[in-house]
Structure formats: structure tokens, C-alpha cells
C-alpha positions in Angstrom: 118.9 -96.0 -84.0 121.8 -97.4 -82.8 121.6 -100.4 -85.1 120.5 -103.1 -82.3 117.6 -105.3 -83.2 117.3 -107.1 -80.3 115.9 -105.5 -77.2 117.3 -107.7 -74.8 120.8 -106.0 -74.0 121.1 -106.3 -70.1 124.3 -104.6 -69.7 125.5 -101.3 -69.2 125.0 -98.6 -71.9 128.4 -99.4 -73.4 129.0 -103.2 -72.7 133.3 -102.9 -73.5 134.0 -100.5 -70.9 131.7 -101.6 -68.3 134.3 -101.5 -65.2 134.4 -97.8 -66.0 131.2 -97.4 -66.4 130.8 -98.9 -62.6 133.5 -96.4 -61.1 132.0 -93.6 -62.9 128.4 -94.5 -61.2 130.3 -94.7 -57.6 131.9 -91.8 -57.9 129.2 -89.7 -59.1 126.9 -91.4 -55.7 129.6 -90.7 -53.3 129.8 -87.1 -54.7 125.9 -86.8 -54.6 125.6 -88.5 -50.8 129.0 -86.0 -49.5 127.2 -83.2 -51.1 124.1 -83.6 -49.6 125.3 -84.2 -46.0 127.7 -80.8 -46.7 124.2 -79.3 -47.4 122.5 -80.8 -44.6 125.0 -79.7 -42.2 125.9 -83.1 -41.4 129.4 -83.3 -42.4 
């Protein structure tokens, strides 16, 4: 659907913008890991 014809891509989603793509993922973990330890009690 997205007019690829080769399944082989092994980059991110959206290869151009990749370094954001990275911070976005570590952000999003470090808000999941200080959310759970705020749940947990821990922090």
C-alpha cells in the first residue's frame, strides 16, 4: 500500500528522519520506566 515492492526495508518506519525517530523512542521509554517506578512507589 505504501508503494514499496521490496520487503526488505530494515530501517525505521520513515528512513529520512530516523534520528528523530530514535529520540522519540527514548523519550517515550524513559517516560514509560519514570512512570512505572512513580506507580510502584519507587521514585
Amino acid at each position: 500500500m505504501t508503494g514499496k515492492t521490496d520487503g526488505n526495508d530494515a530501517g525505521p518506519p520513515f528512513a529520512r528522519h530516523a534520528i528523530y525517530y530514535l529520540i522519540l523512542k527514548v523519550a517515550v521509554l524513559a517516560a514509560a520506566v519514570v512512570l512505572a517506578l512513580k506507580v510502584a512507589g519507587l521514585w
